[in-house]
Each structure stands twice: as C-alpha cells, then as structure tokens.
N, C-alpha and C positions, 0 to 999 in steps of 0.2 A: 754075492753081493750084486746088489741089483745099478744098473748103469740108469742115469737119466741121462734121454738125450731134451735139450732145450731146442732144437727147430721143430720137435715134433708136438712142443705143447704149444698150443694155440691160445691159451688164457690172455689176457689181456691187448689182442691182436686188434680187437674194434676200436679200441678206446687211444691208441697209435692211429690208426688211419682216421679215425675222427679228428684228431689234433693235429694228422697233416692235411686234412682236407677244411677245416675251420683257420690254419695259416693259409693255404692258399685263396680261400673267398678275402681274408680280411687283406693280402695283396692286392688280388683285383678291386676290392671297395676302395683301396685308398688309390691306387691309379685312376682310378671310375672319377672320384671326387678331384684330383689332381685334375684332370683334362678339362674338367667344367667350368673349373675356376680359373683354369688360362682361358678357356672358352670365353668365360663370361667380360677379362679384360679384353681381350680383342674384339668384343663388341664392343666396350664401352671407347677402345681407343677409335673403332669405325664411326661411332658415333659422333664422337669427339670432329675425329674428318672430317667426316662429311658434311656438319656443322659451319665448320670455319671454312672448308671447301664453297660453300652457298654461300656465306657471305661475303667471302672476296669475290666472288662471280655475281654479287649484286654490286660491289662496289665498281668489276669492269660495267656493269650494267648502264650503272650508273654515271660513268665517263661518257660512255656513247649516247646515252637521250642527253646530255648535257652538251654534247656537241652538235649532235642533232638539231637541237632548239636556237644552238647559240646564232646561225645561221650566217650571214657575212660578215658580221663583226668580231670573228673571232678569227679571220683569215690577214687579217694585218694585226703583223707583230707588235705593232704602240699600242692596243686596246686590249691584248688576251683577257680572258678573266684571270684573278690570284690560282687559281688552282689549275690550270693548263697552262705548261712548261717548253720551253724550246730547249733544248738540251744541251745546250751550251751557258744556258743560265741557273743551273741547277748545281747544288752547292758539289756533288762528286756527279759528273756529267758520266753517261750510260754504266754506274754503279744503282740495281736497282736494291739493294739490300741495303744502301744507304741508309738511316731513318729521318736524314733530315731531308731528304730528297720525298719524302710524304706528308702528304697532308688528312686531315680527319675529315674535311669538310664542314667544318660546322662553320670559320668564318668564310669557308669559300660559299656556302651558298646562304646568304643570306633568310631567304623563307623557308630553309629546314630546321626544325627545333632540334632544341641540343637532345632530347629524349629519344629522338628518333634514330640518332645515331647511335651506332656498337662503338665505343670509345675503344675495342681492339681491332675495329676492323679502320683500313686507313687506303686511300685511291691515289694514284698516280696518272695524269694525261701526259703525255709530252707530244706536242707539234713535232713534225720530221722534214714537212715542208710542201715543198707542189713538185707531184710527181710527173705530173704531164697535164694535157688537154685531150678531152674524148674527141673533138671536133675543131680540125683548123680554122672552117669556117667561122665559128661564134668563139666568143670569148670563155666557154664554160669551162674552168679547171679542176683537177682533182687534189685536192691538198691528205696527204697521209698523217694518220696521231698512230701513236703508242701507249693503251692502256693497260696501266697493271693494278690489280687489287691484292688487299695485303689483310691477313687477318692469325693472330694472335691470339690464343687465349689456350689457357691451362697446358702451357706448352707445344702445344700444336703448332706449329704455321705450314701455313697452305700460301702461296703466291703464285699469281695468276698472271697473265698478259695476252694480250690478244692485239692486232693490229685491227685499224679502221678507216676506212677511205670515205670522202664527203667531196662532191660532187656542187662546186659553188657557180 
C-alpha cells in the first residue's frame, strides 16, 4: 500500500497564499481609507477654528479702533459708549463666559449695518481704569480696557482677550 503524505503535495498552495495575500491588501485599503477620513475631519474641524478664531480677533480688533477713535470722551465714566463696560456694572462682573455680559454690536455702533455683522461673533470692552501717568509734569494719563471677542458657530468657540492701554 502506497502512503500519501499531504506536505508533500503542493496542489493548491498559490490559490492559499493568494487569499492570504488579497486579505491582507484589503486590511491595509481599509486602514488606508480609515486615516483619511479622520484626516479629512480634522481639517474641516481646523477650518472650522481657524474660522471663528479670525473672527473673534476681528471683534478684539474691533474694541481697539473703537477706543482708539473714541478719544477723551470715553475716559469719564457718565459718557462711556453702550458697549464699553466698567466692570462693576456688568450683569456677572469679571465672569467672561457670561452671555449677557456681550454684546453683538449692531445697536452699539450705530453706522454698522446689521449685514455686516456675524450674528455668532459677539465683543466685549471693559474700562479697568487709569493706571498711572507717563509724565508728572503734564497731565497725560494712561487709562487700561480689557477686550475679549467671542464667536460661536457650529459648535466651535474660540474666545479671545487681549489687554489695551490709551494714552489720553
């Protein structure tokens, strides 16, 4: 009687390693496709960012030429404008996540049209006071604000703040 041995027949030995080497490409494609597609949200969440990042940094922007402009009449506290805050009059004083403690701007500046504004992005000024004088001789003082920008949108927030000194 004649013995078969089976490791020594090789019959069907490519059509095995083709079926382990056709599972392992179709692992790697789906890892391949998996990383791209987290790839592709962590652009769109960067974008998202950097998005609402720019426009609360227009809205600090936007604090600072507004104090800039406002020039002595915004250094006595009976005249502020409606949207630059002392911070004791502010409905949760130095809470800036507040929301009632922001404003949008549209009725704070009168000749901005309401289109112009991002109805997610929202500015905060607050006065801090006079921090000193450059020169004992003349009467020039330095009065400090605290501007934060605030902007929202499709879950995102980005809040900003920066400090600003003016030189009256």
């Amino acid at each position: 009687m004649k013995e078969k041995c089976l490791l020594k027949n090789e019959n069907g030995s490519v059509m095995v390693l083709a079926l382990v080497m056709l599972a392992l490409l179709t692992l790697l494609g789906i890892a391949a496709t998996t990383t791209s597609t987290i790839e592709i949200q962590v652009a769109g969440n960067e974008k998202l960012y950097k998005e609402n990042f720019y426009r609360a940094e227009a809205a600090v922007m936007e604090n600072a030429q507004r104090i800039e402009d406002g020039g002595a009449e915004i250094k006595n506290s009976s005249n502020f404008p409606g949207w630059l805050h002392i911070e004791s009059n502010l409905p949760d004083p130095g809470d800036i996540t507040n929301p009632d403690n922001w404003t949008d701007g549209t009725g704070a500046f009168p000749e901005v049209s309401q289109e112009s504004i991002d109805p997610n992005t929202r500015l905060l000024a607050v006065f801090e006071g006079l921090v000193g004088s450059l020169d004992m001789d003349k009467p020039t003082k330095v009065y400090s604000y605290s501007m934060y920008g605030r902007c929202l949108r499709n879950n995102g927030l980005v809040m900003i703040g920066a400090g600003y000194r003016k030189r009256l």
